[in-house]
Backbone bond lengths (Angstrom), bond angles and torsions (degrees), N, CA, C in turn:
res aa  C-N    CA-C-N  psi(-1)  N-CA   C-N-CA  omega(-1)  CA-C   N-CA-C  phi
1 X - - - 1.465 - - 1.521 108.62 -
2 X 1.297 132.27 127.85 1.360 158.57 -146.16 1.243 104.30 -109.10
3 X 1.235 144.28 67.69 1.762 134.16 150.51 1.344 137.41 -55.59
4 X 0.987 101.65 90.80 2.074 106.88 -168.84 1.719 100.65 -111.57
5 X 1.425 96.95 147.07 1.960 102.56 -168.46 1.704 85.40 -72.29
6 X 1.491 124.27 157.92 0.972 142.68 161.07 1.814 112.95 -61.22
7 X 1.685 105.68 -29.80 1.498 104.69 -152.77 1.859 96.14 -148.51
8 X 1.171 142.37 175.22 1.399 130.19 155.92 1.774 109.65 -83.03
9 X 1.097 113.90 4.24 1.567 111.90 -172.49 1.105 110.62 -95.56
10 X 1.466 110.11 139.60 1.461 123.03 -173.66 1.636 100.35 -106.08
11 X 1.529 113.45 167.18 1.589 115.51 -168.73 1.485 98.08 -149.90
12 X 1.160 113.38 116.35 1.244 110.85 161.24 1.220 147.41 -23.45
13 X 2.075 109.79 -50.48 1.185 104.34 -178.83 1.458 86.97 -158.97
14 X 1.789 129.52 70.34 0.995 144.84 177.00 1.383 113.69 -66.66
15 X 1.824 116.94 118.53 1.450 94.85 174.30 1.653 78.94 -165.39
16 X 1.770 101.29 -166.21 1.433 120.01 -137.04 1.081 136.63 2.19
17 X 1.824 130.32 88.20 1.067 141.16 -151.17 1.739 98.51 -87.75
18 X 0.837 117.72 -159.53 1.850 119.28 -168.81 1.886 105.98 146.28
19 X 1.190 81.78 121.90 1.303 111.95 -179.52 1.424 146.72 -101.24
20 X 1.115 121.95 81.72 1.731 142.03 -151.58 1.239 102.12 -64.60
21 X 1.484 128.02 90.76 1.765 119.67 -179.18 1.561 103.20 -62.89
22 X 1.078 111.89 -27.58 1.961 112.36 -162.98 2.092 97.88 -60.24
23 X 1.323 96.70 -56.96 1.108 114.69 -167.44 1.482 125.10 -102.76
24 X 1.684 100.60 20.50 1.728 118.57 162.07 1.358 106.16 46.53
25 X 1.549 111.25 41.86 1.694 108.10 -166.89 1.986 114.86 -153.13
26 X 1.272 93.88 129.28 1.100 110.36 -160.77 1.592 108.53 -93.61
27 X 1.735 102.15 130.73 1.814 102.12 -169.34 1.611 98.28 -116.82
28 X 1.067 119.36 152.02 1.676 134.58 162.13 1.068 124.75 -151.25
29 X 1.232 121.24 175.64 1.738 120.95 -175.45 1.690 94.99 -143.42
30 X 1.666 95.47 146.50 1.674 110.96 166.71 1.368 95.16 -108.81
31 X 1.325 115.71 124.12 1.081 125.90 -174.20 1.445 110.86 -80.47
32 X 1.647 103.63 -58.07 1.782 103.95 176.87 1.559 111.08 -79.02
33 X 1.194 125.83 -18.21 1.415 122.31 145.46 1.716 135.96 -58.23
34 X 1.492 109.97 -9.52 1.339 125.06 174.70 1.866 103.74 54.69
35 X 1.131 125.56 37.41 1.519 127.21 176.66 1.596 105.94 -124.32
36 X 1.391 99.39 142.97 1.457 114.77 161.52 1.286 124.64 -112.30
37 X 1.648 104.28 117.43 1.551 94.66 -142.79 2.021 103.58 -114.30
38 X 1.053 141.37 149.85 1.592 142.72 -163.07 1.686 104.57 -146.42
39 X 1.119 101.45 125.21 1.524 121.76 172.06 1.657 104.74 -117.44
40 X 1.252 116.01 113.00 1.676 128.25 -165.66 1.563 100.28 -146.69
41 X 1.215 109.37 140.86 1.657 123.74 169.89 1.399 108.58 -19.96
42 X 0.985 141.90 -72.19 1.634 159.46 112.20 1.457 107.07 42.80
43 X 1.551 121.91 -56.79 1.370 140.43 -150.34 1.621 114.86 117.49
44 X 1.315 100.72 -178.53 1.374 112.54 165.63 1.492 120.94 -94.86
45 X 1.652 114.45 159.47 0.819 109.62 166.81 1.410 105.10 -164.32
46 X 1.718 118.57 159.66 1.483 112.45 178.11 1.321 103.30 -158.62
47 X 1.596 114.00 150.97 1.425 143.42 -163.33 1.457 93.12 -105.79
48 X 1.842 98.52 129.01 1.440 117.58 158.36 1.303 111.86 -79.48
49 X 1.105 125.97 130.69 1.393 132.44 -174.35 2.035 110.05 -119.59
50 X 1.035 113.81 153.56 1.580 120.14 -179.32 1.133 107.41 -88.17
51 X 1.427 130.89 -4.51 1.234 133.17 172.32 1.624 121.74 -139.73
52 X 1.464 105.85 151.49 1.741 108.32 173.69 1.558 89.77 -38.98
53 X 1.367 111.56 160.89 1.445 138.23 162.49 1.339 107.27 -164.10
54 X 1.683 96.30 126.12 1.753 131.03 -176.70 1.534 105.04 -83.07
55 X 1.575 139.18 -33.60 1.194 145.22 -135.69 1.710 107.66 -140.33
56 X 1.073 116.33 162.59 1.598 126.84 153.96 1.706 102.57 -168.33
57 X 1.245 113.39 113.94 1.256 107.69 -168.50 1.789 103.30 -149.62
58 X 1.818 110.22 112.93 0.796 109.48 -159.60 2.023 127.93 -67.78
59 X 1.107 148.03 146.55 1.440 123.85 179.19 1.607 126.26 -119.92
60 X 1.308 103.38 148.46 1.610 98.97 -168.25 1.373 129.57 -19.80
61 X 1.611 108.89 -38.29 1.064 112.11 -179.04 1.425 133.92 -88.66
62 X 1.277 97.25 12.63 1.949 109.92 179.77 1.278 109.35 89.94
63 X 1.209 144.95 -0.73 1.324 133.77 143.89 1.641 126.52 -66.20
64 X 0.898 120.03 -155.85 1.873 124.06 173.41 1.996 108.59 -146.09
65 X 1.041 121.09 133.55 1.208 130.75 172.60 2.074 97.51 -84.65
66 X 1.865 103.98 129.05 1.082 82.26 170.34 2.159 96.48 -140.75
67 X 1.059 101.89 120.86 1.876 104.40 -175.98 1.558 110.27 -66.87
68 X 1.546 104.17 124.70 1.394 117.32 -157.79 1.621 89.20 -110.05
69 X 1.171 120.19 178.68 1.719 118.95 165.02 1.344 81.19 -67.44
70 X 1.124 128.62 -80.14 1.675 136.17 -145.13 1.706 122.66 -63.99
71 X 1.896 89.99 3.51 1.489 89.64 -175.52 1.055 118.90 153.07
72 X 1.162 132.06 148.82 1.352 125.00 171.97 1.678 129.10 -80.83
73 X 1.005 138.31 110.54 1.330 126.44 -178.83 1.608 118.98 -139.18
74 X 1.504 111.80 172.06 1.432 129.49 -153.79 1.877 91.15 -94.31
75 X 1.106 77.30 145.82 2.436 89.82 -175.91 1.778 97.77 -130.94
76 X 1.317 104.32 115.69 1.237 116.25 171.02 1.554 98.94 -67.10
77 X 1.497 110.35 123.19 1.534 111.22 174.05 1.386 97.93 -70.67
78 X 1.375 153.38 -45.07 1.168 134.70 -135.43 1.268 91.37 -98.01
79 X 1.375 139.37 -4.03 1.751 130.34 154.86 1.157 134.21 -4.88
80 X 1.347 124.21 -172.52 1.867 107.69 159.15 1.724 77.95 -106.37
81 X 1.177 85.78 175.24 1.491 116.80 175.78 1.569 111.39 -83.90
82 X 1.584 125.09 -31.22 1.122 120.02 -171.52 1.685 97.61 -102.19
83 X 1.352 120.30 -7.32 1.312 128.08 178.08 1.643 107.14 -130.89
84 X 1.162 120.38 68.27 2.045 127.00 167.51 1.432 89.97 -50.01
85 X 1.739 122.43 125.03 1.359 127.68 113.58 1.629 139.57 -30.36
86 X 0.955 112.80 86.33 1.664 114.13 -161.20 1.767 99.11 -101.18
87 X 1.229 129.81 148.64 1.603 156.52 156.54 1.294 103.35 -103.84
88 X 1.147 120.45 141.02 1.611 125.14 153.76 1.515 86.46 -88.53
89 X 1.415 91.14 152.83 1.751 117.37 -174.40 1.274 96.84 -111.47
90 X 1.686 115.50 -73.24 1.649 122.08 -175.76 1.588 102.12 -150.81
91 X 1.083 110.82 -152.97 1.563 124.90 -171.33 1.696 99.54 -147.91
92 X 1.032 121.99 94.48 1.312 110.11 -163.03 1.839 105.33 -94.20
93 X 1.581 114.52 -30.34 1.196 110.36 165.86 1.548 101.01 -144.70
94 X 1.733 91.59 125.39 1.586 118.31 178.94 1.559 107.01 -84.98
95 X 1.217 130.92 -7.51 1.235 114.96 161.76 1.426 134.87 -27.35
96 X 1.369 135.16 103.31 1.212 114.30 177.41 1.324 140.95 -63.59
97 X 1.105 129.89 131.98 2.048 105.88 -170.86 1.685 101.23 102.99
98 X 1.710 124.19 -7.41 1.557 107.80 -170.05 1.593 84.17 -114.74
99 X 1.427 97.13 168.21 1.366 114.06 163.69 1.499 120.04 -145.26
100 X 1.220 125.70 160.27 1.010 140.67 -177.15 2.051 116.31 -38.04
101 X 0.984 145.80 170.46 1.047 141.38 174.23 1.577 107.68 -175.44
102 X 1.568 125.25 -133.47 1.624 115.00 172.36 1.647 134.91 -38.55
103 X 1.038 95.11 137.59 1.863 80.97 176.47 1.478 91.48 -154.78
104 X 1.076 94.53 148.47 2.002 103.27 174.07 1.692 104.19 -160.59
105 X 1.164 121.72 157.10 1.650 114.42 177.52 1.947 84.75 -108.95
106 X 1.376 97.47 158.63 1.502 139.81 164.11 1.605 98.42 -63.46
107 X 1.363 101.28 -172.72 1.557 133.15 -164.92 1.579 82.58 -92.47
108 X 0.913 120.23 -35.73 2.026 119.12 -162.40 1.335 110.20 -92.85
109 X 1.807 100.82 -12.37 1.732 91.40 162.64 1.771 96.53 91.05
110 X 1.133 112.29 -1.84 1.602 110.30 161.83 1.622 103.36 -77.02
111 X 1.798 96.19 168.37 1.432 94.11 -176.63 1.941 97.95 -134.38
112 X 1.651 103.89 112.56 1.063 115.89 -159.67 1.951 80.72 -83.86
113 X 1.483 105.75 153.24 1.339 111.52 -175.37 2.041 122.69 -139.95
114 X 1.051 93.49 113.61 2.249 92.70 -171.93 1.669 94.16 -59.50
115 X 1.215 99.06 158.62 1.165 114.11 130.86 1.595 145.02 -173.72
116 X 1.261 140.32 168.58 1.375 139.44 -140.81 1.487 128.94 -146.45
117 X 0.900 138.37 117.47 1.591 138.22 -166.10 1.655 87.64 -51.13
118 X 1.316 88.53 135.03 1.956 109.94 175.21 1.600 117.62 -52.18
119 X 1.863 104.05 103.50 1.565 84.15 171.69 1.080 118.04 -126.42
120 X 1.555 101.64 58.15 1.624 105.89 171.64 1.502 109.02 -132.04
121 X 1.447 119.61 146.51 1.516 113.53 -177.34 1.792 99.76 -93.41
122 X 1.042 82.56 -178.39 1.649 103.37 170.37 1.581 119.07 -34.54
123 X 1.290 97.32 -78.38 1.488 111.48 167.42 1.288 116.65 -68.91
124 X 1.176 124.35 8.38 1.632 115.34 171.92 1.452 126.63 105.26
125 X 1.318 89.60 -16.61 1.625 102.13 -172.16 1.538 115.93 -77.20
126 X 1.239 144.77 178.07 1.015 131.54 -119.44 2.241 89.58 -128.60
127 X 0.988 118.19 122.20 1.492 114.85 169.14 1.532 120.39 -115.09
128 X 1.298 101.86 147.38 1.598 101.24 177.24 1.414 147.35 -54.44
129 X 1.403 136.59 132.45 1.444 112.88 -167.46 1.724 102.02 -108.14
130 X 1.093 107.04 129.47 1.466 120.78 -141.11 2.011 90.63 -133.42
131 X 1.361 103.57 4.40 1.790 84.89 174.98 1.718 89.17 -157.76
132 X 1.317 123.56 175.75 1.436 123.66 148.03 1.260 94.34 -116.74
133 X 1.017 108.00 120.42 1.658 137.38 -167.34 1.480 113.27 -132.16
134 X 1.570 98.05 -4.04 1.720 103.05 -165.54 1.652 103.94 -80.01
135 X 1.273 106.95 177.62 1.506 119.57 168.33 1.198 134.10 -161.15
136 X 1.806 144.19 171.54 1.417 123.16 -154.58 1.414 85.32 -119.75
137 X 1.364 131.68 131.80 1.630 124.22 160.55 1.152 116.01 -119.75
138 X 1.523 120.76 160.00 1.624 113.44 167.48 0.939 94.54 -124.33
139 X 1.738 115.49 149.04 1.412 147.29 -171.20 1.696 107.03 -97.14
140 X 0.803 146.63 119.09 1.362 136.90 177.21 1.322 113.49 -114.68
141 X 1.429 130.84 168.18 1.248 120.55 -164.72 1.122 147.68 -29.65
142 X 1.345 85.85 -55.59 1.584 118.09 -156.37 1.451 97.77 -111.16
143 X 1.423 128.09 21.90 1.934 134.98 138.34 1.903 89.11 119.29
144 X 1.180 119.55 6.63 1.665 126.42 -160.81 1.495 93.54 -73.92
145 X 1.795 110.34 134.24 1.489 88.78 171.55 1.709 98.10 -121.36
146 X 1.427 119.35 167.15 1.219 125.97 -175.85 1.594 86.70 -128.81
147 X 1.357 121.59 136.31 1.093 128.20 156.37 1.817 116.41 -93.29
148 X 1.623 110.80 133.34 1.488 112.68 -165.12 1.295 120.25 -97.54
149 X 1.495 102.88 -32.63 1.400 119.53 -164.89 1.595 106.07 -162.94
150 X 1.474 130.85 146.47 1.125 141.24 136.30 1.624 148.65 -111.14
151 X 0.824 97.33 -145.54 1.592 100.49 -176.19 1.668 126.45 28.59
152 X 1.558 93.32 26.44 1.368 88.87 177.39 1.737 120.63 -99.12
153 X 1.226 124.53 172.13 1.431 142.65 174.81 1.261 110.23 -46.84
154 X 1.449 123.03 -103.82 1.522 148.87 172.36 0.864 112.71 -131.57
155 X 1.193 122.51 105.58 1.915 142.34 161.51 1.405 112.97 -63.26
156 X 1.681 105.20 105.83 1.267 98.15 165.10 1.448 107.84 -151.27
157 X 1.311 106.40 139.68 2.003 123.05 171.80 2.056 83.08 109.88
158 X 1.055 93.69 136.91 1.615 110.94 178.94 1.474 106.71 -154.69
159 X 1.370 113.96 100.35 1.339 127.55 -162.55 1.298 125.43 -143.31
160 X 1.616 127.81 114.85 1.794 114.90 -150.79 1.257 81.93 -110.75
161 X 1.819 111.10 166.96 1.149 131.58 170.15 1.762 105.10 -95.25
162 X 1.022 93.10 149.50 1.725 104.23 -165.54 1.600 137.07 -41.83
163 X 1.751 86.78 -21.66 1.188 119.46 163.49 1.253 122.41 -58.13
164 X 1.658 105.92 -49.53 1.077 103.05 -175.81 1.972 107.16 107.71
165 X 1.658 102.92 -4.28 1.517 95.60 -165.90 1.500 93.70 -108.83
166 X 0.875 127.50 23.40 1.529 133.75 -173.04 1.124 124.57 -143.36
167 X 1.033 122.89 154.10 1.527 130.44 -176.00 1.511 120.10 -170.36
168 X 1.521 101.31 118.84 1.941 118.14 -156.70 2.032 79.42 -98.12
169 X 1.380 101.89 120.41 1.732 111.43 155.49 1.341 116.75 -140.96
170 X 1.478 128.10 128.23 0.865 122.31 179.35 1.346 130.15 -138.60
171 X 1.386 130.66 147.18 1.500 139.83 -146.48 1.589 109.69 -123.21
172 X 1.485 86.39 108.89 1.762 112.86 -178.33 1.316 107.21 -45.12
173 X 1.257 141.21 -39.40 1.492 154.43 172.12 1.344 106.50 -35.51
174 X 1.182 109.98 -63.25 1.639 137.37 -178.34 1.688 113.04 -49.95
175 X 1.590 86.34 -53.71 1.773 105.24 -168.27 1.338 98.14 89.44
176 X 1.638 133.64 28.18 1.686 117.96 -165.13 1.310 96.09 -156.14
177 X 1.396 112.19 134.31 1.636 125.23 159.46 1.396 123.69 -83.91
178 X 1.454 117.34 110.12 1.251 122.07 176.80 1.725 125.11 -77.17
179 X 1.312 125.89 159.37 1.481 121.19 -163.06 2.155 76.68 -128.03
180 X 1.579 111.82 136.95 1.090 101.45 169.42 1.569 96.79 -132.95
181 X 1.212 114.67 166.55 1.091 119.23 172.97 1.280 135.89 -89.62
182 X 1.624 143.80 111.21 2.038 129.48 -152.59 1.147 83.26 -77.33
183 X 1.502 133.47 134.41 0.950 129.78 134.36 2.169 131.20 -74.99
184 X 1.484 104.35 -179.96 1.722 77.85 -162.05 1.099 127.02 -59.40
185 X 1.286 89.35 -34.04 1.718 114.10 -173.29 1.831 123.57 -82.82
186 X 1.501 103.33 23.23 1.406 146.24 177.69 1.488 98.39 64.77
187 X 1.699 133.97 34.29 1.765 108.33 -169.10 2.106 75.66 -82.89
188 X 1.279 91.02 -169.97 1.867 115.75 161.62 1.423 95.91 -113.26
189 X 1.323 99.77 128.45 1.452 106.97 162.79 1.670 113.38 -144.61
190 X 1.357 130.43 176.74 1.088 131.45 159.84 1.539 112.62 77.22
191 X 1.615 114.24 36.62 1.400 110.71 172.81 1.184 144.57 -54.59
192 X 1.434 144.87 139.57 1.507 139.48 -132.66 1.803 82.46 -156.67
193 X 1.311 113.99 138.34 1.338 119.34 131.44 1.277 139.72 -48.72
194 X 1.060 124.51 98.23 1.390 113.30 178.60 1.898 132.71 -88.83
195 X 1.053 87.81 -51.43 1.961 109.62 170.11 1.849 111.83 -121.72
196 X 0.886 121.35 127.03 1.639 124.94 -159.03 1.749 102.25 -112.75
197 X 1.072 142.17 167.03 1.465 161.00 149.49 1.510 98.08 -0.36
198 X 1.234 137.07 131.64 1.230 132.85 178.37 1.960 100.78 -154.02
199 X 1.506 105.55 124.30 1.682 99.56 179.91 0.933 129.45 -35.68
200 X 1.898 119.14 -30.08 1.553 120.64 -175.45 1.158 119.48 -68.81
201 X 1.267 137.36 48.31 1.658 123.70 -167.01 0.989 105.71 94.15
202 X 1.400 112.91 175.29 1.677 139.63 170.64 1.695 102.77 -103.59
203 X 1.313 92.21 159.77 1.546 101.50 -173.58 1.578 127.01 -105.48
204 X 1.486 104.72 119.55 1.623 111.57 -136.31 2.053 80.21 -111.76
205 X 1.412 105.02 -159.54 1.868 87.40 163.59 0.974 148.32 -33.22
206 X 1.164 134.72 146.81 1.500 134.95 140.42 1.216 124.59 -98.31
207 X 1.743 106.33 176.20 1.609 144.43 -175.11 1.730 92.23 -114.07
208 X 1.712 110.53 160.65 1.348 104.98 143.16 1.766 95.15 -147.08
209 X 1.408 110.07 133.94 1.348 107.66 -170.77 1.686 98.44 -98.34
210 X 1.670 111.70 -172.66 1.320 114.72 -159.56 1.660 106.20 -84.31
211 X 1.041 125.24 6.96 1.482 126.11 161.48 1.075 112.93 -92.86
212 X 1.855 133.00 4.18 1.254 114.03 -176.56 1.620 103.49 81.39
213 X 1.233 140.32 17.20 1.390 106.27 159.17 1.891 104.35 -127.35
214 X 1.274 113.91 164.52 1.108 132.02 -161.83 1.715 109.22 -97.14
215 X 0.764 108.60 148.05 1.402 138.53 167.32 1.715 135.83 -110.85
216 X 1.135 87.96 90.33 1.882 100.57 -170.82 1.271 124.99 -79.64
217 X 1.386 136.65 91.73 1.390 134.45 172.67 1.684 103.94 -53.00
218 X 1.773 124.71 120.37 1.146 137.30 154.73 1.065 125.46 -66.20
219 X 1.593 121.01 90.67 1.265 99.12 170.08 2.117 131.57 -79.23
220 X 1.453 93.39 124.75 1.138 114.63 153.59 1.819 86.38 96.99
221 X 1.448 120.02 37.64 1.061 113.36 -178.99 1.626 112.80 -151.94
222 X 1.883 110.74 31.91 1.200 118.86 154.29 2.120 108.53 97.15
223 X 1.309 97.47 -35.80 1.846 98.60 -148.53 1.636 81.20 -149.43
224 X 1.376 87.89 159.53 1.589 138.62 168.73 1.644 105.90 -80.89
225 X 1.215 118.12 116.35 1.960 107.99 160.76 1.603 90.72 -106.62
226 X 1.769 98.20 151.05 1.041 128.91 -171.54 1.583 103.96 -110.69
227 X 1.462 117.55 118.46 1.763 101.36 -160.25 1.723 87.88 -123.49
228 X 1.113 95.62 125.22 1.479 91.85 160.15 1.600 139.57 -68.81
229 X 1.752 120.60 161.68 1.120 102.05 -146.54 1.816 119.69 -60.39
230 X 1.412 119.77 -18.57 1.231 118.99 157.53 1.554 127.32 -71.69
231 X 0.965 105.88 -3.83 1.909 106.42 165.83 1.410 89.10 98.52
232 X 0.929 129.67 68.66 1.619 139.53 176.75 1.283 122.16 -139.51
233 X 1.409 140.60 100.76 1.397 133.55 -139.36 1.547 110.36 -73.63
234 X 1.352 123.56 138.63 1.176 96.28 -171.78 1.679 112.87 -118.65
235 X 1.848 101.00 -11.29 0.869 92.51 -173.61 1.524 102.96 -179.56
236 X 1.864 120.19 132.53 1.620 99.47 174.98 1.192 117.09 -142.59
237 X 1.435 84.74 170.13 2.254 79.89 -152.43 1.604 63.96 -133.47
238 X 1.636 80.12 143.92 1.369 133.94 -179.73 1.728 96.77 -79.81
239 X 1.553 101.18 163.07 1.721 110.32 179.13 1.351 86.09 -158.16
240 X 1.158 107.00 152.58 1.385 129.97 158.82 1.918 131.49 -80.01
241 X 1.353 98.90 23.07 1.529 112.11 177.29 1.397 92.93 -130.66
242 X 1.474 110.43 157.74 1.647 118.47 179.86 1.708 115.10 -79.96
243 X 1.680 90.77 -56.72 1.621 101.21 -179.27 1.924 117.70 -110.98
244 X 1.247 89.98 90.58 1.851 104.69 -176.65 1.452 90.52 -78.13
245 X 1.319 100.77 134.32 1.559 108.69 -172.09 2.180 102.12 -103.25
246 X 1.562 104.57 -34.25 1.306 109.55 -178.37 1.324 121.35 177.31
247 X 1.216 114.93 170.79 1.997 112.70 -158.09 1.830 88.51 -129.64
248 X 1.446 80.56 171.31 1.762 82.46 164.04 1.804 90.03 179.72
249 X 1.218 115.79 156.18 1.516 109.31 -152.85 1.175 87.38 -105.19
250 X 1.717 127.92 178.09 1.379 114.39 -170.33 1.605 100.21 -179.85
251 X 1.252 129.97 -179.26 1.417 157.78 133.35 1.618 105.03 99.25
252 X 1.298 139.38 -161.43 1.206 101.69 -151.42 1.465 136.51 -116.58
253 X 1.570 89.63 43.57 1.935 116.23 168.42 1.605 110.09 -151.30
254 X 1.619 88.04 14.82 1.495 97.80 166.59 1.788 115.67 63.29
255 X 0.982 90.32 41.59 1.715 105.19 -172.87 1.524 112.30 -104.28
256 X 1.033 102.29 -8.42 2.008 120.43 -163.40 1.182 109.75 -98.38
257 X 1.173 137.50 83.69 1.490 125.92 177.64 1.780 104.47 -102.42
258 X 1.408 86.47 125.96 1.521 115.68 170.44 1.181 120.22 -79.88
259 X 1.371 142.04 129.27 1.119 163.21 171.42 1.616 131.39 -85.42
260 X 1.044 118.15 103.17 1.891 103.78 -163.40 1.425 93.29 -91.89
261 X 1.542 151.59 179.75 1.092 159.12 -144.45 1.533 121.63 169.71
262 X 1.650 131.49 133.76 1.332 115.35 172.71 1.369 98.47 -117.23
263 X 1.689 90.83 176.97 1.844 106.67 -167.33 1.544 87.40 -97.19
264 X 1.697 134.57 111.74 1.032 109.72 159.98 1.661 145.16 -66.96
265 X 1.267 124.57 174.98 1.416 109.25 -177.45 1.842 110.18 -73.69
266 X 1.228 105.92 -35.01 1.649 108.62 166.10 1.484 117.97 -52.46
267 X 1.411 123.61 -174.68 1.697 128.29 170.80 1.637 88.65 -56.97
268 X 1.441 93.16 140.12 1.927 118.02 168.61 1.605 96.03 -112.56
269 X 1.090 79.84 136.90 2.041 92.41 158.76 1.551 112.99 -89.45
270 X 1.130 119.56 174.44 1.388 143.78 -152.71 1.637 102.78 -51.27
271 X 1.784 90.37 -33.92 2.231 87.39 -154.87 1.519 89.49 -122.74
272 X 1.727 141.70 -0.22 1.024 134.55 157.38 1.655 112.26 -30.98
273 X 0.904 111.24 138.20 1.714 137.81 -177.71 1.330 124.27 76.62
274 X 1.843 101.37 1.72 1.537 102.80 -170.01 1.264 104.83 -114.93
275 X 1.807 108.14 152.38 1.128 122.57 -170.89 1.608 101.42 -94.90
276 X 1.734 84.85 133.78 1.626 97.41 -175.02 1.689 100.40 -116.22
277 X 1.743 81.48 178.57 1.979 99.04 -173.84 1.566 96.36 -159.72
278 X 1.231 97.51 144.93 1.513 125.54 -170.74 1.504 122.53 -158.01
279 X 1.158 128.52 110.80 1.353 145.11 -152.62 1.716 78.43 -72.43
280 X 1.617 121.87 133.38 1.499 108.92 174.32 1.498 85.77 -129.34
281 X 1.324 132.40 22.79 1.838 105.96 170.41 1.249 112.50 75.27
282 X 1.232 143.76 -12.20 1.230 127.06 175.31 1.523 99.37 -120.02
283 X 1.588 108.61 154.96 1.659 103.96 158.90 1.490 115.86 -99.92
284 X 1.535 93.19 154.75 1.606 101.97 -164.65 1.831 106.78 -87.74
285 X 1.370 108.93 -140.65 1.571 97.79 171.91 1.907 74.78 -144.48
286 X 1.947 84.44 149.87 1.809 106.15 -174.41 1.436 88.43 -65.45
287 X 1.623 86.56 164.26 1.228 131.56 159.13 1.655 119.26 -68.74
288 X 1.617 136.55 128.74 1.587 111.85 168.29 1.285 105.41 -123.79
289 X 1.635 106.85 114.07 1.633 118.52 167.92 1.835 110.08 -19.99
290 X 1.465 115.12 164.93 1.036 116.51 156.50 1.461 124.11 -81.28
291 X 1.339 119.93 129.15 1.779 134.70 -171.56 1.337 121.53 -44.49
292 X 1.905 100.85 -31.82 1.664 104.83 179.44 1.460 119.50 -62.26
């Protein structure tokens, strides 16, 4: 398996990648870089933003959803780049002191959203997380938020079963991905362990390919584990970056999974912070814009 950077640019703290089949185009965000960044037929391009941003996620209606600490809001793509058009959308968590972190939309085109007591300073540098203060929300169309879950650590990997009655999230704090159950009336209930503490890292995003099994970016532990659909490891591939922050499958039979990556504060190697791609033979399962 072949890992080559997409770009020569390195990113500080590259993560939730998402992948636009309509528009053969790949979105991410540098979070401690505060940019939302897009690689499209077209070229690339990326928005300076005034704040960390966890997300870039494009929506039905031709704008982009992008999660700010202060909020979630809509980014006119046709902006300048050194000047983003921003909307506040909603406020999905008023906590003071948290910020934004995972976000992915559902099959319904909602956009379920992490989040995590702030651990980045001003300048970028790195601050302590001193509470689980975080929480799981969903965004619904029309700016509605449902709160899912709290008191958790760091939410990361948000991944439904096909059904639709399931949902794999899991909290870096822990070191463990949880499997919860949707109930009808959309609460989460009925939490299960699914994938537990494993030496390679902690568990930062996921993939889920078309057999149902997942793909775990390690953070700070080299490789991806491949867990099968009962949470059973099945298999791990090595990368050539230390801290893979998250995958998302892609290109145009969905065979391409992209890799987001950070520059750590220790010695970086050559391809640390850069987002990679590697044809792996299997197809993954799409991406779905947000509905608004």
């Amino acid at each position: 398996m072949q890992w080559l950077p997409i770009s020569q640019q390195r990113y500080s703290l590259a993560e939730g990648p998402f992948w636009d089949a309509e528009g053969q185009t790949l979105y991410w965000a540098d979070i401690v870089g505060r940019m939302a960044c897009r690689l499209s037929p077209d070229g690339y391009r990326q928005w300076q933003l005034a704040e960390p941003v966890s997300a870039f996620i494009p929506c039905n209606r031709g704008d982009a959803l992008v999660t700010l600490t202060s909020g979630v809001y809509r980014l006119d793509l046709a902006s300048a780049e050194a000047e983003p058009v921003l909307e506040r959308f909603c406020v999905a968590d008023a906590t003071p002191g948290n910020r934004a972190n995972e976000a992915r939309c559902d099959a319904q085109g909602r956009l379920w959203l992490g989040t995590m007591q702030n651990n980045i300073a001003e300048n970028g540098g790195d601050l302590p997380i001193t509470r689980r203060s975080g929480g799981l929300f969903r965004v619904d169309p029309d700016g509605s938020v449902t709160q899912l879950l709290s008191d958790l650590g760091i939410v990361n990997t948000l991944l439904w079963s096909e059904a639709g009655d399931r949902v794999i999230c899991g909290d870096t704090l822990d070191e463990s991905l949880y499997v919860h159950r949707v109930a009808d009336d959309g609460r989460l209930v009925d939490r299960d362990a699914w994938a537990g503490p494993h030496p390679r890292g902690a568990p930062d995003g996921s993939a889920m390919d078309a057999q149902g099994y997942v793909w775990n970016a390690r953070w700070g532990g080299h490789c991806l584990l491949r867990f099968a659909p009962d949470g059973c490891l099945d298999r791990i591939v090595e990368l050539p970056v230390s801290h893979p922050s998250s995958c998302v499958f892609g290109g145009p039979n969905l065979t391409h999974l992209y890799v987001t990556s950070a520059t750590p504060g220790e010695t970086a190697n050559e391809l640390d912070g850069a987002v990679l791609m590697a044809d792996v033979g299997i197809s993954g399962m799409p991406c779905t814009r947000f509905a608004g």
